[in-house]
N, C-alpha and C positions, 0 to 999 in steps of 0.2 A: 247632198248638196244643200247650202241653206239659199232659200231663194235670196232674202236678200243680196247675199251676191250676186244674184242674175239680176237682180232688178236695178241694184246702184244706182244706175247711170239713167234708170228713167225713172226713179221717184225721186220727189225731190222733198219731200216732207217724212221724217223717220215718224212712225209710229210703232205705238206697244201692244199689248193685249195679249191673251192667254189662246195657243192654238185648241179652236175646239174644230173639227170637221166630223161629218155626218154621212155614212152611205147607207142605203137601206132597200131591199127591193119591196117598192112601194106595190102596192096592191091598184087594183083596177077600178077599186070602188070608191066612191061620191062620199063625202068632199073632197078634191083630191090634195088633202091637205096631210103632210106625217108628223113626226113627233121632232123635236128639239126644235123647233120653230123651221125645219124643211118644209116648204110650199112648191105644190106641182103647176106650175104655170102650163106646159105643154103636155103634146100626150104621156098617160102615166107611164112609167115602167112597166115591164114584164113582172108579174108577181111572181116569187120563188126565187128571186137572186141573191144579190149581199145582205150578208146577216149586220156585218159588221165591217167599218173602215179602221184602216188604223193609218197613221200617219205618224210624223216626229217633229217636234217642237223645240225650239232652243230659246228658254226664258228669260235667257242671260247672256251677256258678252263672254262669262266663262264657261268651261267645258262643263256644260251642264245637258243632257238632254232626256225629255221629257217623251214614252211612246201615247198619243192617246188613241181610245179607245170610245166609240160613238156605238152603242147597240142601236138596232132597230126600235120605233115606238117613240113614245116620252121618257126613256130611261133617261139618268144625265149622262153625261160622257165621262172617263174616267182616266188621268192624267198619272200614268207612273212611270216614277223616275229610273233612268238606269244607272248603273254603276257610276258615282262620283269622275273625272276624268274621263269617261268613254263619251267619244263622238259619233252618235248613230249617223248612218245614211240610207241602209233601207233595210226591210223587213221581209222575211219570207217565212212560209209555213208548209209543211209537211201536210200534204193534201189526205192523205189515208193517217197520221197519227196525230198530227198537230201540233209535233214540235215547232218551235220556230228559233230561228236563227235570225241574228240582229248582225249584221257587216257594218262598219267602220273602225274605229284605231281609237287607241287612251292614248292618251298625253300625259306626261307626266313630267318633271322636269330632274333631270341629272343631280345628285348628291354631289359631284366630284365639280361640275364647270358651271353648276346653272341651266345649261341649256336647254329647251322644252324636246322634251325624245316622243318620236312616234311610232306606236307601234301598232301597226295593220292586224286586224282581227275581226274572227265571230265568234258568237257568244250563242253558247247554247242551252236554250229554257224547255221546259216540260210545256207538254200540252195546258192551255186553259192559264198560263202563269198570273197570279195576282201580285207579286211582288218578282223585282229585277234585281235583287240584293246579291245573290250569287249564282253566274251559271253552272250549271249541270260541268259541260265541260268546254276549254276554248281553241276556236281554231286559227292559229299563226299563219301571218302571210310572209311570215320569213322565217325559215327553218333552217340551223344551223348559217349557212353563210349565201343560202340560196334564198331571194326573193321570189314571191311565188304571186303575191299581190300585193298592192300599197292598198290606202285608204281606196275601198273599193268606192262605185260608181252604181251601182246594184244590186240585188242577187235573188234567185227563182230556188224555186225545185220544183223537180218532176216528179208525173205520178208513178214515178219508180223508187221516189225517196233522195235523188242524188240532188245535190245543192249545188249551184252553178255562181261563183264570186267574178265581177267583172269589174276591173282598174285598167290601168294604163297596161299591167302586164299581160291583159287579152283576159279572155273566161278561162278560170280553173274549175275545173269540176271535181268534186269527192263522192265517193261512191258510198259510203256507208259515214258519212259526217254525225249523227248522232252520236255514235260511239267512238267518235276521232278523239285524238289529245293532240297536247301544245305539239307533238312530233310528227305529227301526219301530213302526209303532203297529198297533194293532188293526185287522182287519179290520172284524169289526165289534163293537158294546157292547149288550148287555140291560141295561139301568139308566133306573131315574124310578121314579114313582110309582105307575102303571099294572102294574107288575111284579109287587110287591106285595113285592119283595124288601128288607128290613129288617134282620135280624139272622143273617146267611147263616151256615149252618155247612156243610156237605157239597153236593158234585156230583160227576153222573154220566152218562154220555154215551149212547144204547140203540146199537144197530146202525144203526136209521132215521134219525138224526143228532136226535134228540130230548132236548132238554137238561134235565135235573132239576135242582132244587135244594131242598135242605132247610131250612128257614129257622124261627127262632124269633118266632111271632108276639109272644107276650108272655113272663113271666116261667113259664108253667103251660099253654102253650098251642104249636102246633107245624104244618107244613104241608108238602106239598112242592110244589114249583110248576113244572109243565112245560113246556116253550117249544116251538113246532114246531122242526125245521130252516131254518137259514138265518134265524133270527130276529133282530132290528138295531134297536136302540132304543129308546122307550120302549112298550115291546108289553106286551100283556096274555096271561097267560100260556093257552097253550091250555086246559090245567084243571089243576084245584088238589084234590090231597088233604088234608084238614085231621082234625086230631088236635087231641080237644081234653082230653085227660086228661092231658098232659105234655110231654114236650120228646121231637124228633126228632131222634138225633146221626148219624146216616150211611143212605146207601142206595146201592144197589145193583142194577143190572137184569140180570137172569137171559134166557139164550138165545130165550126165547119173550116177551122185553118184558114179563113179568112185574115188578113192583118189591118188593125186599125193603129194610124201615124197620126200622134199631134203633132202638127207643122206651123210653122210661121213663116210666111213668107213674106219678102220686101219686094214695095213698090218701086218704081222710077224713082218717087218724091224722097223715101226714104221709109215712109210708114209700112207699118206693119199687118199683115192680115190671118188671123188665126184661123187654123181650121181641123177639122178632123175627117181624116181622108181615109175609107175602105178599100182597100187594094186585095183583088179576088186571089184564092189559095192557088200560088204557083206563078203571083206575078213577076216580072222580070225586068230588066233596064228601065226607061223608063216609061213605066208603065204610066196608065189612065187609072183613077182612082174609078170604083166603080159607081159611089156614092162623095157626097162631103158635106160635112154637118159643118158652117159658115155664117157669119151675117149677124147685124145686129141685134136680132134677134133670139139668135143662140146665148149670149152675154158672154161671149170667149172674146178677152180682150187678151189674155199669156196664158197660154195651155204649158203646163208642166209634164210628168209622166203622168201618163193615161191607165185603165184597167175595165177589165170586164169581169162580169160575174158566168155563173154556170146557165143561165138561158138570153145570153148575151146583151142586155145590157150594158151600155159602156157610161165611164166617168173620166170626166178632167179634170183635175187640177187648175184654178182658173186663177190669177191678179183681176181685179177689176178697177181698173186704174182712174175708172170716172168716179166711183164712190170712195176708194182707197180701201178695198176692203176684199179679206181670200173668203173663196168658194170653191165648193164643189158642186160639181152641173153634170147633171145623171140623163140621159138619153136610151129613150126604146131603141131596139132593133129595128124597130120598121120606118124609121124617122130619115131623111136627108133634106138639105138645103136651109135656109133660113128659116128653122122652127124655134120655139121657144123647148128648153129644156124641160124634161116629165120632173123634175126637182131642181130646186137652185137653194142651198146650203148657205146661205150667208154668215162668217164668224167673225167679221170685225176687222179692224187692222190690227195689223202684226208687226214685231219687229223682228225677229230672225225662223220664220217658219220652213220647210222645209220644203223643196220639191215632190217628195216621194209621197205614193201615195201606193196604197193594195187594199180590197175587198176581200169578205171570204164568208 
């Protein structure tokens, strides 16, 4: 999703620039200052987490999109293109080999009427890829005459290897997606009405093969809804956290199945309050967050999709709508309420940058 779309209607000045973002697990030691101009204003990070961020950038009004790539250090960042007409929306990696899989659709437009045709896809690259020129092989979200996903919304893998695509037609999952072709279909699909899944925005995967999803009940209202493993159909989701002060735009689950929700909630007045809420492993209805990272001090003015690293560590996706300018704001595990963030990532204004964000 490109954020400019979410933001439209509350920027009122379009600006441009090139997306650079930066994750890193910052070290414990003095100065606490890291490389691409990342500055730790609050406590540092856990040392040993994300090596590397990657996110998607759209440079141009046309189907153009851009994955970058930010190492740890002073390295620069590294801006590569993917296939001419393909619209990324997110990125996921193969935690034991390191392939990765890029979900969204090419555009392309009809020889016969004109018309711009879209066609729902993943793209699949080799471990470490330096160039996006051609994938290895691709996976269709319409196979024969059955749709199986549109321009998806997400997508994970476990560390079993299986790649989880989430659109409007609920999560498909494929079990051996490396060696898929354009013919493969889902192993199996969560989708119906029993799901309860409606207006999907984020998914996440636990250790236990436990599938999350974040979805928009109404225009003011939000939930996330968890599948056991191995779940195929129309199921009912195991249990459902429900939010009922605003919209849920990402989550994330932390080493101990704990789940962290970027949330926005609305005031009476109308305004907005971001925050990032811990909800303890197994919570239910609606639950008490059991920490929340909040406050002017955090500099979270639009939290987009959220992530953690492997000694948990978490990052948001952040608008900072007093400077006009995206960031990433990296937060210790041991941090709650109005702190300053252990890193705050400043890259400038943007014109069409991207919601999504992963570490790894």
């Amino acid at each position: 999703m490109r954020i400019a779309s979410v933001l439209s209607s509350r920027v009122t000045a379009a600006v441009a620039a090139s997306c650079v973002l930066l994750l890193a697990g910052c070290s414990n030691d003095s100065p606490p200052v890291g490389g691409n101009g990342t500055t730790v204003t609050g406590t540092p990070l856990v040392s040993g987490g994300a090596a590397t961020a990657y996110t998607l950038n759209y440079p141009s009004n046309v189907n153009v999109t851009q994955q970058v790539n930010v190492p740890i250090g002073s390295a620069a960042a590294t801006a590569l293109s993917l296939p001419t007409g393909f619209v990324a929306d997110a990125i996921a990696f193969d935690p034991n080999t390191g392939v990765e899989y890029v979900a969204g659709a090419l555009y392309t437009t009809s020889s016969t009427t004109g018309a711009t045709v879209v066609t729902p896809e993943v793209l699949v690259f080799p471990a470490n890829s330096t160039s996006f020129a051609t994938p290895t092989t691709t996976i269709l979200g319409v196979v024969g005459s059955t749709t199986y996903f549109d321009e998806p919304y997400a997508a994970a893998v476990d560390k079993n290897g299986q790649l989880y695509v989430l659109s409007d037609y609920g999560v498909n999952v494929y079990a051996t997606p490396s060696t898929a072709t354009s013919a493969t279909v889902p192993a199996a699909t969560i989708y119906g009405t029993n799901t309860g899944i409606t207006s999907p925005v984020a998914l996440t995967v636990d250790s236990a093969g436990s599938i999350y999803v974040a979805n928009g009940d109404t225009s003011t209202t939000g939930s996330v809804r968890i599948f056991a493993a191995a779940s195929n159909g129309n199921v009912t989701p195991l249990r459902t956290i429900t939010y009922s002060s605003g919209s849920i735009m990402g989550v994330a689950v932390d080493s101990s199945l704990n789940l962290w929700a970027a949330e926005e909630a609305l005031t009476s007045s109308g305004a907005s309050n971001v925050q990032l809420a811990l909800y303890p492993a197994g919570a239910t209805g609606a639950a008490t967050p059991t920490k929340t990272i909040t406050g002017a001090a955090t500099g979270l003015t639009y939290a987009g999709m959220i992530a953690t690293d492997k000694v948990n560590n978490v990052y948001a996706l952040n608008y900072n709508f007093t400077r006009g300018t995206f960031q990433v704001l990296g937060f210790a595990p041991s941090v709650s309420g109005n702190v300053a963030p252990g890193f705050t990532t400043t890259v400038g204004a943007l014109t069409n940058p991207s919601t999504f964000i992963t570490v790894r």
